[in-house]
Structure formats: structure tokens, C-alpha cells
N, C-alpha and C positions, 0 to 999 in steps of 0.2 A: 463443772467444767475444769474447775483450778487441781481438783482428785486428780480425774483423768490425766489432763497433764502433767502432774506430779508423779502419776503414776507410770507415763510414756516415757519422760526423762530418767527414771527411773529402769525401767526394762532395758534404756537406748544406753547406760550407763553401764548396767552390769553387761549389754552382749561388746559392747567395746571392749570394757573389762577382758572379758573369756577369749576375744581373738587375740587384743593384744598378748593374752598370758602364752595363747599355742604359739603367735610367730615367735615371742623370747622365749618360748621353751623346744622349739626345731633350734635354736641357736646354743643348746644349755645341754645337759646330760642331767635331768632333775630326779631319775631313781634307775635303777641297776640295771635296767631294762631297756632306758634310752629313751629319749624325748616321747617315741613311738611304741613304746614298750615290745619292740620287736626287736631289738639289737641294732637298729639301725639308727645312722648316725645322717641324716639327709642334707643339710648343712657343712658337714667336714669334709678335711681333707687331709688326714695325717698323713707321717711320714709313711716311708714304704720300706727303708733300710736303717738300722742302730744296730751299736753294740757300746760296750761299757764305756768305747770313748769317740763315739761317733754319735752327732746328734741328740745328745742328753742336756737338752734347754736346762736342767738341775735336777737334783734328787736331794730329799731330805730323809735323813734318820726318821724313823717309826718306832716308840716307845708300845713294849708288851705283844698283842697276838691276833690277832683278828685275820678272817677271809673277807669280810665284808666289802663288797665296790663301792669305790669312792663314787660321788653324786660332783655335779657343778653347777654353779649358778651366775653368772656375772665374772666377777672377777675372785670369786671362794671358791675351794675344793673341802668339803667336809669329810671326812674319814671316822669310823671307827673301831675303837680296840678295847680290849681288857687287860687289866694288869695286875699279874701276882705282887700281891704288897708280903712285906717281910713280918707283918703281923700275923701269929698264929693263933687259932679260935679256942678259948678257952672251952672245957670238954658243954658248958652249958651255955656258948655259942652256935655249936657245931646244930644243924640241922638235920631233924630226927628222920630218919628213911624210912619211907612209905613201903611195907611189904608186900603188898600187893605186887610189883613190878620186879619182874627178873633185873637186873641191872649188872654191865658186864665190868663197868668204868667204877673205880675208885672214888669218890667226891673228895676232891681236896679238903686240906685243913688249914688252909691261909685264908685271909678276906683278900679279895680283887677289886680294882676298882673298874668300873664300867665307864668309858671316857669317848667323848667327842672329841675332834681334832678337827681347826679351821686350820687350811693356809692361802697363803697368797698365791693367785693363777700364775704370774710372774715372775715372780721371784722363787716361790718353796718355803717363803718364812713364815715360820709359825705367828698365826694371826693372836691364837687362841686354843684354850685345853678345858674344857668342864667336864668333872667327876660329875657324873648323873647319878652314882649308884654306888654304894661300896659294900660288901658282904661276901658268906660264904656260898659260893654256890651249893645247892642238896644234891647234883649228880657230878661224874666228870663229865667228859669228855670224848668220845672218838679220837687217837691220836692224830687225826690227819683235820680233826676239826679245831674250833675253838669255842670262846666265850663270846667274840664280836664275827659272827656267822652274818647276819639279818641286816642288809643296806640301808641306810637312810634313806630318805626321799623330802621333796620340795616341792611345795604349790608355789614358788617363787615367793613369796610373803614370808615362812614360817619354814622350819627345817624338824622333821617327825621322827624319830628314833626309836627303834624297840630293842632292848634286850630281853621280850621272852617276859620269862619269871623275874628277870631282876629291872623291873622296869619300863613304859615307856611314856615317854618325853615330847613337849612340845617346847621349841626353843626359836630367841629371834634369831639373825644372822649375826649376833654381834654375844651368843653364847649363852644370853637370859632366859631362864628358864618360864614359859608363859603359863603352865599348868601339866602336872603330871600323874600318872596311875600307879600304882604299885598296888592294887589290889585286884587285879585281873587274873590269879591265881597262880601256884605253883605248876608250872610245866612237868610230863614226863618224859621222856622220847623212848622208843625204842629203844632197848638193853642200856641204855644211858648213854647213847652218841653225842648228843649236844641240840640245842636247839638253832634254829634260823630263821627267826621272825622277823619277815620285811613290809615293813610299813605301805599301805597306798590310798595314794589319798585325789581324791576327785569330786568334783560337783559341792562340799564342801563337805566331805564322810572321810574319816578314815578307817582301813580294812585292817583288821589286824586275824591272819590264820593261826589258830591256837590247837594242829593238830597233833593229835597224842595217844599214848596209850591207854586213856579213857577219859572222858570227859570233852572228847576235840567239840569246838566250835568254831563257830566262823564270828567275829567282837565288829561291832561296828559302831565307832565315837564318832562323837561330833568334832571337827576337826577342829571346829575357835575355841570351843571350852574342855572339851577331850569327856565328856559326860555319855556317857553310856543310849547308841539311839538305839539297837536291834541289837540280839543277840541269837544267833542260830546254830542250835546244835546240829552235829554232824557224826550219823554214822563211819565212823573215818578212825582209822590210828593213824599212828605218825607218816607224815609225807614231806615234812620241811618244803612245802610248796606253796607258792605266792601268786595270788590271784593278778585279775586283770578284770579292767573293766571297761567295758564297751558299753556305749549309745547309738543303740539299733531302735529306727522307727520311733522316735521320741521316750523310748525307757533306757533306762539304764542299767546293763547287766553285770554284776560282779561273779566272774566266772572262773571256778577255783578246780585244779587236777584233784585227782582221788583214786584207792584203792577201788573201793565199792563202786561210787561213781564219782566224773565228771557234772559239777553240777555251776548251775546259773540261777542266783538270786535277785530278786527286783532291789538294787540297790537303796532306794527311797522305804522299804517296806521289810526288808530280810526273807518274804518269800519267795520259795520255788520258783522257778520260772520254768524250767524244766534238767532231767537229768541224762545221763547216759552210761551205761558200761561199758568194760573193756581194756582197762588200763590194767599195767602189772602193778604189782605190790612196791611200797617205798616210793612215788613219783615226789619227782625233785621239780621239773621242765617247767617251768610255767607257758601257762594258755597264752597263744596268740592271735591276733584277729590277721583274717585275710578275707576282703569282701566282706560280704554278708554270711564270713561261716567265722568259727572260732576252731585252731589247729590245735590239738593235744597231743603230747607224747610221755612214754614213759618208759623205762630200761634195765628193769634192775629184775634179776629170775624172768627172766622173758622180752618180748618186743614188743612196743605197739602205738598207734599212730592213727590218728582220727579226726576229719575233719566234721563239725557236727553245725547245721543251721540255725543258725541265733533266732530265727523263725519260730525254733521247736519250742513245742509244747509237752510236758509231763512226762514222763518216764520213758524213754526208749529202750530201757534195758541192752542186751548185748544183739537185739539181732530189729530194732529200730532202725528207720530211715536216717540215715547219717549223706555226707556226699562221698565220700570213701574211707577205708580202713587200709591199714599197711603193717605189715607184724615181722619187721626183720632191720635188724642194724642200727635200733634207735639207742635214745642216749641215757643213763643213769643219771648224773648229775647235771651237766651240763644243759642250758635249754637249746633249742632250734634257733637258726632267723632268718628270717624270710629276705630273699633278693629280687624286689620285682615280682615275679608267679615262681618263684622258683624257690624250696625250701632245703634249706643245709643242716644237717647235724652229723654226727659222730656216734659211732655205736660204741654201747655201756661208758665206759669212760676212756677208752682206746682211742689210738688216730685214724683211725675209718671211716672215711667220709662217705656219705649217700645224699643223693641232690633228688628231690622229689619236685614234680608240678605240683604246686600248692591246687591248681582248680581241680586235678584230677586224682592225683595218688600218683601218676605215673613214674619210672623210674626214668631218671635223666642221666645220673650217673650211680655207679651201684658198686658198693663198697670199695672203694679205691685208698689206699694207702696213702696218707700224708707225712711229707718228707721230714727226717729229722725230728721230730718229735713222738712224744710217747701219751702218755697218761694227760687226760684234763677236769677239771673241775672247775677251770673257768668257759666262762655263754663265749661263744664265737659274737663279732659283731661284724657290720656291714657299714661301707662308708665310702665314695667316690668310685663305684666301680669295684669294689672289692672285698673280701673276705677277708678276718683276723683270727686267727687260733692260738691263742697263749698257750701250752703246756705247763706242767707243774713243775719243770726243770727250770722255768724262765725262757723257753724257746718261744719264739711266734714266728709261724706261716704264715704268709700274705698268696691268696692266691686273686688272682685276676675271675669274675664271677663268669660264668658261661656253663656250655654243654660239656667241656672239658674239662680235666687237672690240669689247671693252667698257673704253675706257680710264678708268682713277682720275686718272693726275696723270702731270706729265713735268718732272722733276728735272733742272737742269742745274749741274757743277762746272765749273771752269775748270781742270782738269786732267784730262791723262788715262789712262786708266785699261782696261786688258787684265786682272786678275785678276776673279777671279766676286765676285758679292756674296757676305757670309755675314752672318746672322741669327740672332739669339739674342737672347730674352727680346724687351723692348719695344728690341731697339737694332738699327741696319744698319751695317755695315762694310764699307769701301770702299776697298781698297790702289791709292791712282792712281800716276802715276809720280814725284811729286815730296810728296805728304802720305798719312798713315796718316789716315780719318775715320771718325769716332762718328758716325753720326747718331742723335739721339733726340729725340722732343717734346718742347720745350722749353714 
């Protein structure tokens, strides 16, 4: 009797646990993707007008290069970057290049250091800085990429960090490091663009997508000790794309985009649950849940956009029962986010927006021009009513969400800026390349 009970209080312990974590995390931005891993912010209320000296609650200097979206938890903002140090790699430091791989980028010849940055939600003062990693990296770059591409993320307890090849990291919120990998192997990418490895961590797994130009897998640790649970290989080259994972019908699915396919693993086991084709080559977009389907898209040499039943079983190949397919205007970099039944993105990496029924495919709004801005590489996000579109200028559009182009306001910084917006409470956050900014009503 006394098991049982131990064992009741126990169950009744850990499901308090798991709610308390989701309502403080609808109040948090814990990975790049947003409380809901769909861009949306359910909770906030940011501002809807700034410029470099309207409504900037502060901005703090960013040492070194990073795309990566800053994460929040409470009263922290974690950010990270990489940093050219002035040390150069004597010739039997440097890192011998694998032949196998066309490679278009240069690999430096300096060591960088691979760093964490805490600050305060309040203020912008640097809490904290940990080198996690210091070396030369064996590829470049993409010029438009960097070394700190791959966002953090947070189960609220513990803060998860990947740099890829150089690293990744489990840390408290106060910088100490609780256990880390460094032998999950050398990364390739694609002609040498860079890597973007974003951490996700659930149920108490973290996902690390390690695809590449041979060898991709899908890594999956244990999140308290970071020890190796499943490891699934994946017909896949590079796709710099981050899973998601959803709990449908009592499993758990980690459901990752792909060249070859879309595919969904039983998160507890690393197998199959089932796959699907039809994506273009290079998918960036991470998978979103809407209902009981999961939405895909991808943008790069083509179009394409799918919503596929988390129901499904085994292989669908290209002409499988999906709920719809849509092949025009979708986005290269950038993901989708869904508002309500209604889905937004941007074709390839242009300002063209297309408004899709998420239950149906249908089109709501169909390629329409978004004002004053150009180019994006940052996720649009959703918050009080509204849409956000950073551009790589520093611009952001705010439009009003509906059937319409229904624009609120067009924000311009003078810096700029590839990570996505994040939103929490009355504040907007905006990692550009040379400052960290608060926006808030002042």
C-alpha cells in the first residue's frame, strides 16, 4: 500500500511538475521557435512602433558574430556567438580537410572562441560570458552565415547549447557547465556554408539534427547527463533544419524536414513512425504542429508545403494520403507561423507574403508585397493580434493578422539583423549584428 502511494505522489508530483513548466513557459520564449514552437508568442504584447530612439527600453553591445535567436527565461536573456581571437593556428594546429567534400569557403586560420552570453531582462547588463569552446574551425563559412547559427533552448531548469562540430553543452542559469560532448563528430555542410545546430529538448531527450554531406543523423541525449539514448541515421544531406516534437495520442513524435523525406520518430525509441516526400532540396523551415497534422515547408530550387497526419503510418512517398500539398511562394530560410488556422510565410527569402488555411491548403492571401522591406532570414512571429517580419536591413513590419495586407506600423534600426524576433510579456527582442535590443513602450 505504502509503494502505491509513493508511487501516486509521485506521478501527482512529476504532472504538477510538466503543467507548472508549460504555463511558465507560454510566459518565457525557451527556444527559437517560441513557447509553442510555432512563432507565437500567446502571452505578449509588444510594442507596435520603434526606431533608434523611440521606445528602446536599452540595447547592449554584442561581442564577435552570431545569427542565433536569443532564448528567455524569467528575468535572463541567453544569446549566442563566436569570436575571432587574434591567435593564429600554428601549421600543426590547423585542421586537416576531408577530400571527399567539394568545399566553396575558406577555413580560417585563427582559433575562435564559441561563447554564451547571459544578461539581465531589465536592464541589458551583462550577467555573464562562458567560453564553451575554443578552436579552429575545419570549414568557413557562407558569408551571410556564421559560427553561432544554432539557438539555444531551455527546459527552464538547465540552458542546452550546440555549436555543431565545436561543441555541445549543458549549463545552469548562472554559466556552470553540468556536462558536455565534444565527440558527436566533425560536421560537413554543403560546399562549406556553416553549420546550425539547434538544440530541443522535451520529456527529458535532447534532439540534436546533425545533417550533412554524409553521415547525417538524427543524436538523441539524455538531457540530465547529455549520454547518448538513440542514434538514427538519416538518408539526408545538409538541410540546417530543427526538428519538433509533438505528443500525439500518448507518443511522442520528433518530426524533422528533409530533402528525401519528412520524417517522424517515436521519440522514446528513435524509430520510424512514419515518412513522407516532397520537399525541395536544402529545407531550412522547421515542422509545425497544427491540430492533429504536422505543416512542412521548404523553398530553395522550388516550392512546397504539406500538411501530413501525425496518424500516419510508414512511408507515404510523394503521392501518400497527406491533408494537402501547395507548391508555390514558400520560404528558403525563413519558417512559417501559424495565426489561429491561418498560415504565413514569405517566398524563398523575399518580402512576399502568402496567407494559407492551415486545415485546408487554401489560399487566403496570395503573394502580396510587404511594404519597405526586402530580404529575410529571420521566422516571422505572431503576438496579440499580429504578425512581425524582421528583414536583414533591420526593418520590421507589423501587420494586423486577417484576410487582408493590413499593415500597423514599419520599424526601422540601423543595424542588422538575421535572428527572428522574440516576444515576451509587454517587451520585443531583437539580436542584430552589432547590438542586443529591448524594445518597449516607453
Amino acid at each position: 500500500m505504502r509503494c502505491v502511494f509513493t508511487l501516486s505522489l509521485a506521478l501527482c508530483a512529476a504532472t504538477s511538475s510538466a503543467a507548472d513548466f508549460d504555463i511558465e513557459k507560454a510566459n518565457n520564449w525557451p527556444n527559437w521557435r517560441g513557447p509553442n514552437a510555432d512563432g507565437s508568442a500567446p502571452k505578449a504584447d509588444p510594442p507596435t512602433k520603434w526606431d533608434a530612439k523611440t521606445n528602446i527600453a536599452w540595447k547592449t553591445e554584442l561581442s564577435g558574430k552570431g545569427s542565433a535567436t536569443p532564448i528567455v527565461w524569467g528575468d535572463r536573456i541567453f544569446v549566442l556567438t563566436a569570436i575571432k581571437t587574434d591567435r593564429k593556428a600554428k601549421p600543426e594546429e590547423m585542421p586537416k580537410p576531408d577530400p571527399r567534400f567539394d568545399v566553396k569557403t575558406d577555413p580560417p586560420t585563427h582559433f575562435h572562441k564559441f561563447v554564451v552570453l547571459c544578461f539581465d531582462r531589465t536592464s541589458g547588463k551583462k550577467l555573464w560570458e562562458k567560453v564553451v569552446s575554443e578552436m579552429v574551425p575545419h570549414e568557413g563559412h557562407h558569408a551571410s552565415h556564421s559560427y553561432a547559427a544554432g539557438s539555444p533552448t531551455t527546459d527552464g531548469k538547465f540552458l542546452y547549447v550546440s555549436f555543431g562540430s565545436f561543441g555541445t553543452v549543458c549549463l545552469d542559469f548562472d554559466g556552470n557547465v553540468k556536462w558536455e560532448r565534444t565527440d558527436l563528430g566533425r560536421m560537413h555542410t554543403r560546399l562549406g556554408w556553416g553549420e546550425a545546430v539547434t538544440p530541443v529538448v522535451a520529456g527529458g531527450y535532447l534532439l540534436l539534427n546533425h545533417d550533412q554531406e554524409a553521415d547525417s543523423k538524427l543524436i538523441c541525449l539524455d538531457a540530465a547527463t547529455g549520454k547518448t539514448k538513440w542514434t538514427a541515421k538519416r538518408d539526408e544531406k545538409t538541410t540546417w533544419a530543427t526538428p519538433v516534437v509533438i505528443d500525439h495520442g500518448g507518443k511522442m513524435q520528433a518530426v524533422t524536414n528533409g530533402t528525401t523525406r519528412v520524417r517522424s520518430y517515436d521519440l522514446a525509441t528513435g524509430e520510424m513512425v512514419w515518412q513522407c516526400a516532397g520537399m525541395t532540396v536544402n529545407p531550412i523551415p522547421s515542422p509545425l504542429r497544427f491540430g492533429d497534422s504536422v505543416i512542412c515547408v521548404s523553398g530553395y530550387r522550388g516550392a512546397a508545403a504539406m500538411s501530413v497526419p501525425l496518424s500516419s503510418t510508414g512511408d507515404l512517398g510523394d503521392k501518400g494520403k497527406v491533408n494537402w500539398r501547395y507548391a508555390s511562394g514558400t520560404p528558403y530560410v525563413p519558417s512559417p507561423v501559424l495565426v489561429g488556422d491561418s498560415l504565413y510565410f514569405t517566398s524563398t527569402n523575399e518580402s512576399v507574403l502568402t496567407v494559407l488555411n492551415a486545415k485546408t491548403g487554401k489560399v487566403i492571401i496570395d503573394k502580396e508585397r510587404l511594404p519597405q522591406v526586402k530580404n529575410f532570414y529571420a521566422s516571422p512571429i505572431t503576438a496579440a493580434g499580429r504578425v512581425y517580419f524582421t528583414d536583414r536591413s533591420g526593418t520590421t513590419v507589423v501587420l494586423k493578422a486577417g484576410a487582408t495586407l493590413d499593415v500597423v506600423s514599419v520599424n526601422k534600426l540601423d543595424d542588422p539583423i538575421d535572428a527572428s524576433p522574440v516576444a515576451v510579456g509587454k517587451q520585443l527582442f531583437l539580436r542584430g549584428e552589432k547590438y542586443l535590443y529591448c524594445i518597449e513602450t516607453r
